[in-house]
C-alpha positions as CSV (number, residue, x, y, z in Angstrom):
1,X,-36.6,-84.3,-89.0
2,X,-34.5,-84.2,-85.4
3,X,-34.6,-80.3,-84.6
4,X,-31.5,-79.2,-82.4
5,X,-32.1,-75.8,-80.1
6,X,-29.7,-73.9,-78.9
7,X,-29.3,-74.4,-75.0
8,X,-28.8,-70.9,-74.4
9,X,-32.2,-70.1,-75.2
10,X,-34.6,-70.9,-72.1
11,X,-37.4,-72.8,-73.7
12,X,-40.2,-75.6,-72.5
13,X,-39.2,-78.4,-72.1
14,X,-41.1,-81.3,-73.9
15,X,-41.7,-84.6,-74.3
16,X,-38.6,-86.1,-76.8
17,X,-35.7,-83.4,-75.6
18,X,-31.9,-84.5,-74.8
19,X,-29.6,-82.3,-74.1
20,X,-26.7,-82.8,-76.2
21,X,-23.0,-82.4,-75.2
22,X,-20.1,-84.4,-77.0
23,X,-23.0,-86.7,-78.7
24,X,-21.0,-89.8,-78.9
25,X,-23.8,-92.1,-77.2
26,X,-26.2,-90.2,-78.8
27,X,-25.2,-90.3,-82.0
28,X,-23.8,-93.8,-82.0
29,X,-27.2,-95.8,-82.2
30,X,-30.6,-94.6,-83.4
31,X,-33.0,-93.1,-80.5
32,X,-35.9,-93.1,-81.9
33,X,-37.8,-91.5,-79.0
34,X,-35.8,-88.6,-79.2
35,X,-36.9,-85.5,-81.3
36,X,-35.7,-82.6,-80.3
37,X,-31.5,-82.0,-79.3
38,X,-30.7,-79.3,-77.2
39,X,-27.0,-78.8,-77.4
40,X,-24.8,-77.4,-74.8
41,X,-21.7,-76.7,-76.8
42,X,-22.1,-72.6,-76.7
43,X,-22.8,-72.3,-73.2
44,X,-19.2,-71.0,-72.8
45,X,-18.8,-72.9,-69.3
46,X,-15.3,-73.2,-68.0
47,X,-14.2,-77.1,-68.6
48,X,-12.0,-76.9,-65.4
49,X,-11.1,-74.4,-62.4
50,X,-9.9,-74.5,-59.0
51,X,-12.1,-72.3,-56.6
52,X,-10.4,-70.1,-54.0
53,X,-11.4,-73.1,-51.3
54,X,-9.1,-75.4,-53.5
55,X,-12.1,-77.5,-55.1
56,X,-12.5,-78.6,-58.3
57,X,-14.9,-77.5,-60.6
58,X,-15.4,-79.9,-63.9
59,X,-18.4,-79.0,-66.0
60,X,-20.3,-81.2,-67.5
61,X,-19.0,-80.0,-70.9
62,X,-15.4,-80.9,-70.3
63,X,-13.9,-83.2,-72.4
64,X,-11.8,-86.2,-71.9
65,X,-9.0,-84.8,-73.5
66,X,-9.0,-81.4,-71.7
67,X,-9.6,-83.2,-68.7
68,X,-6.5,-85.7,-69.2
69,X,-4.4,-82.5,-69.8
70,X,-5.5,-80.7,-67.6
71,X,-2.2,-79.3,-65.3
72,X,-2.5,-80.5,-61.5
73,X,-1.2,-78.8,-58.6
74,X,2.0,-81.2,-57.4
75,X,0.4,-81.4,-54.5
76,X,-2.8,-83.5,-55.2
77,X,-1.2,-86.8,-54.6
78,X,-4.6,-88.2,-56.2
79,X,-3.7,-86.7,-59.8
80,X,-2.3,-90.3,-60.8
81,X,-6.0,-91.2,-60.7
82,X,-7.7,-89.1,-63.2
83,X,-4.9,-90.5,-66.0
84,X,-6.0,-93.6,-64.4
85,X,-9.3,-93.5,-65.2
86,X,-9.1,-91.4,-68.5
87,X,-7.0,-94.1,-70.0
88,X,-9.8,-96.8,-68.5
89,X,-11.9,-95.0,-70.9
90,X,-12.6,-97.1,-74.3
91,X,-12.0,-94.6,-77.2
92,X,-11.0,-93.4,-80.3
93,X,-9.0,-90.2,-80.4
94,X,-12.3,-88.7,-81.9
95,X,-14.5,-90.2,-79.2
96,X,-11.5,-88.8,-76.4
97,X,-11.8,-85.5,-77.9
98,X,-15.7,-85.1,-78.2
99,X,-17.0,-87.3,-75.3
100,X,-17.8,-85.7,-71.8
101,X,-17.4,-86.0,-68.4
102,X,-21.2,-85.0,-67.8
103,X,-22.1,-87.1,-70.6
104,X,-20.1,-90.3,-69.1
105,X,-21.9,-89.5,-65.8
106,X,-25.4,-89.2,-67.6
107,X,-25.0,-92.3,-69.4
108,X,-24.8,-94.1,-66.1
109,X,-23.0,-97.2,-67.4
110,X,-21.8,-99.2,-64.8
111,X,-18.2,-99.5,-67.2
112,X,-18.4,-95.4,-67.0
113,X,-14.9,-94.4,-65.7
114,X,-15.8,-90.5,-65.3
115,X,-18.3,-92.3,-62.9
116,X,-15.5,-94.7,-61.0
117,X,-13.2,-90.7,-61.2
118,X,-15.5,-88.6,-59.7
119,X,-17.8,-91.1,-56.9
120,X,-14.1,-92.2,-55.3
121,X,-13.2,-88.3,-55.1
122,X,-15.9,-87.3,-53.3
123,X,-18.1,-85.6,-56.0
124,X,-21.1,-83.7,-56.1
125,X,-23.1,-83.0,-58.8
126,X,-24.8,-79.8,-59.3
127,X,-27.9,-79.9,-61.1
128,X,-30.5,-77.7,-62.4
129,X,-33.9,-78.4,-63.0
130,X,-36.3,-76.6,-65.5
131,X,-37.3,-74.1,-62.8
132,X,-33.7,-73.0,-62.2
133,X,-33.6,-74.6,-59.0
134,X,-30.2,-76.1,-58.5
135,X,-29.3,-79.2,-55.7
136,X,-26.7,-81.0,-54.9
137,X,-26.5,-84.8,-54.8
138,X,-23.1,-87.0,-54.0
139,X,-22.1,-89.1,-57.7
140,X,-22.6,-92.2,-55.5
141,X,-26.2,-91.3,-55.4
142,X,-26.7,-89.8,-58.7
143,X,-26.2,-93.5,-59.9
144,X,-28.6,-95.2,-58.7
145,X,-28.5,-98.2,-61.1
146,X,-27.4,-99.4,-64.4
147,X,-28.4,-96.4,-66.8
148,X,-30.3,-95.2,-64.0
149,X,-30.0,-91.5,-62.6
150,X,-31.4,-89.4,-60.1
151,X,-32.9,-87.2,-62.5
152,X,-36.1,-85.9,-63.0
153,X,-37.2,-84.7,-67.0
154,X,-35.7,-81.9,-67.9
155,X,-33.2,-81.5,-65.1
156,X,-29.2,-80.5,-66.4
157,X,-26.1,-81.9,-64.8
158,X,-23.8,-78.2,-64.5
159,X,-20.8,-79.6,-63.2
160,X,-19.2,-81.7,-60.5
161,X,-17.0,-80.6,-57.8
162,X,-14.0,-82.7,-56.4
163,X,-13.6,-81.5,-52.5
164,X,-9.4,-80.0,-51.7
165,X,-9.7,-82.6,-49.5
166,X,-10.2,-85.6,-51.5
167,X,-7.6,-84.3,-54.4
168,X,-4.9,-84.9,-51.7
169,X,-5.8,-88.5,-50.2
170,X,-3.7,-91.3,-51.1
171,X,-5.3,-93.4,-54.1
172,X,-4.5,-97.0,-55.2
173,X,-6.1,-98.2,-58.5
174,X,-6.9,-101.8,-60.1
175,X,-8.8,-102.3,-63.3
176,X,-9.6,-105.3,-65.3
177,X,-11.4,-106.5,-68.6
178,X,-12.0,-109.8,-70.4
179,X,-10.0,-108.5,-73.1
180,X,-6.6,-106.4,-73.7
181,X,-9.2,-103.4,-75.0
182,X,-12.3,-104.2,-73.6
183,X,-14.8,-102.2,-71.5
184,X,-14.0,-102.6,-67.6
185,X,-15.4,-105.4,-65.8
186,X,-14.2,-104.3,-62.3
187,X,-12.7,-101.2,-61.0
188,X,-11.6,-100.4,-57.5
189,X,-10.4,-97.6,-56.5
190,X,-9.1,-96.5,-52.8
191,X,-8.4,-93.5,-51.2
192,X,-6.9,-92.5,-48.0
193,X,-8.4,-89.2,-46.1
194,X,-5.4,-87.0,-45.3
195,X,-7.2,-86.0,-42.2
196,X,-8.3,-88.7,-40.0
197,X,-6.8,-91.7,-42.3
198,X,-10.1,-93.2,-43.3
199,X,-9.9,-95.4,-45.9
200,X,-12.8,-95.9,-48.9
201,X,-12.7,-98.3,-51.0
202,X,-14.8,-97.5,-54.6
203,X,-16.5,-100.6,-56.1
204,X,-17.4,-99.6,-60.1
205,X,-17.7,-101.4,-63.3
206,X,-18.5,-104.7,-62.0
207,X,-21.6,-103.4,-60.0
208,X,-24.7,-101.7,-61.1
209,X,-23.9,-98.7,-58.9
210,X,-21.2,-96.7,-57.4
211,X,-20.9,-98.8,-54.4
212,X,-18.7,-97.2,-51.5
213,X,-17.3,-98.5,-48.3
214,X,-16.0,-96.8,-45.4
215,X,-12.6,-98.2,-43.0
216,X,-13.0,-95.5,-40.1
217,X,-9.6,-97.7,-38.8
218,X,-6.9,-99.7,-40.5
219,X,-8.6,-102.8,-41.6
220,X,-7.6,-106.5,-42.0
221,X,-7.9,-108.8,-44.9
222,X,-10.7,-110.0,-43.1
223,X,-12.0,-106.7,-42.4
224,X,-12.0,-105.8,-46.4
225,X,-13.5,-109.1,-47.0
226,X,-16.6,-108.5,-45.1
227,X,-16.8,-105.6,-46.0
228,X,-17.3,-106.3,-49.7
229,X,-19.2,-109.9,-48.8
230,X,-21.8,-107.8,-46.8
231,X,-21.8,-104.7,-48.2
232,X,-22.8,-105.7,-52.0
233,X,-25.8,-107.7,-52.7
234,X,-25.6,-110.7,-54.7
235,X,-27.8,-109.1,-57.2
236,X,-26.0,-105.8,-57.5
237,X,-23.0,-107.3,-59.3
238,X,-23.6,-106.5,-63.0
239,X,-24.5,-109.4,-66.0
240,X,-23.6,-108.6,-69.6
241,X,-20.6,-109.7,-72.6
242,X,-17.7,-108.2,-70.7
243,X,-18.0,-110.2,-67.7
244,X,-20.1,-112.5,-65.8
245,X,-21.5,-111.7,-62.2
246,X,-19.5,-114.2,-60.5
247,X,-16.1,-113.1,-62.3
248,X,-17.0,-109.8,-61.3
249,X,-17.1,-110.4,-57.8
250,X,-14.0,-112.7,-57.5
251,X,-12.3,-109.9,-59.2
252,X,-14.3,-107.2,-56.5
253,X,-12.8,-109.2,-53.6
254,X,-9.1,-109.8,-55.3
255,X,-8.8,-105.8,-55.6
256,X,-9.9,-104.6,-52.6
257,X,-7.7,-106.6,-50.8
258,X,-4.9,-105.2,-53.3
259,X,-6.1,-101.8,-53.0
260,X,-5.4,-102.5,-48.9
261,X,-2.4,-103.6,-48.9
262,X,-1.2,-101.1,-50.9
263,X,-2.0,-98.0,-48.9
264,X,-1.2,-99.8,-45.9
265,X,1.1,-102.6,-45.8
266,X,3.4,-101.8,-48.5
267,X,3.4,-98.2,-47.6
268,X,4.4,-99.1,-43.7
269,X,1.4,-98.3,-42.0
């Protein structure tokens, strides 16, 4: 019989835990190896705040739907983006209202939106490790590969924290599946740094990993193209039913060079 502890209670961590949050993965195919649930609903952690520095703070509890209604200052001129990726999100409205973002991040599917969200804005992940001892690692690096996290047994994603700085860039978003409601096969996202106009372009969904690459100046088509032929390996594109490598790739190098123009030719730059 699967036991399920409440996570509020500090215990030993053992061989067959999971910590449960919305359980929709979890509880959509069996997992044999797992024994024991620990479940995070009653921790009573705040789904969303702004700190005094202007951050924000999204535990790993939050929901989809709070998330997606979640009211944003006017000016973040990157709020179009988390509707963006919300609605990128395959999903009943049970599955919007039980699924998290920590969850989606844990997960580690390449298709993961609350992945493609959070590694283009900047985020850090807090985590916590059976000690207590917390670090910090960047999303981009918490992903290391598909289904594959930076985490060691035991260890809790808390939260992750959008920078101020990143919730006001400039953000241009491109998306595509195989099929009208299918997972994402590719999905680009840009940003423009308010500061010192540094553009980043977010590869997701068609790679393995979060891959991330940085424009210090305006770049060219040509520019964007290298950038993406040189800065993904051939082997990092992703292989499954909702999209072949090579489709993945031509669709990579189409929306980068979209995601460009838009925050820079058609905005006048």
């Amino acid at each position: 019989m699967l036991e399920v502890r409440d996570a509020r209670r500090r215990e030993v961590w053992q061989p067959g835990d999971a910590w449960l949050g919305g359980g929709t993965y979890l509880f959509s195919e069996p997992q044999p190896h797992i024994r024991r649930l620990v479940d995070l609903s009653r921790t009573g952690w705040e789904p969303l705040q702004v700190t005094p520095e202007g951050d924000l703070e999204i535990a790993a509890t939050c929901t989809i739907a709070q998330l997606s209604r979640f009211p944003r200052p006017a000016h973040w001129t990157a709020a179009p983006l988390f509707e963006q990726c919300c609605r990128a999100f395959l999903a009943s409205w049970k599955i919007w209202n039980m699924a998290t973002v920590g969850g989606n991040l844990c997960n580690g599917l390449p298709a993961g939106p609350m992945i493609s969200l959070t590694a283009a804005l900047d985020g850090v992940c807090l985590l916590r490790s059976q000690t207590g001892a917390l670090r910090r690692l960047p999303v981009a690096d918490f992903v290391v590969g598909a289904g594959v996290k930076a985490l060691e047994p035991g260890d809790l994603l808390r939260s992750i924290t959008l920078p101020a700085r990143a919730l006001v860039s400039r953000t241009a978003f491109r998306q595509a599946s195989l099929y009208g409601l299918g997972r994402s096969g590719a999905l680009v996202i840009g940003t423009l740094d308010p500061v010192d106009g540094t553009l980043t372009i977010t590869v997701t969904a068609s790679t393995v990993r979060p891959i991330r690459l940085h424009f210090p100046v305006p770049p060219n088509a040509e520019a964007v193209r290298e950038a993406v032929e040189y800065g993904i390996e051939p082997h990092e594109y992703y292989d499954d039913i909702h999209g072949l490598p090579a489709w993945r790739r031509h669709m990579t190098f189409r929306f980068a060079e979209e995601v460009r123009r838009e925050l820079f030719e058609e905005a006048g730059r």
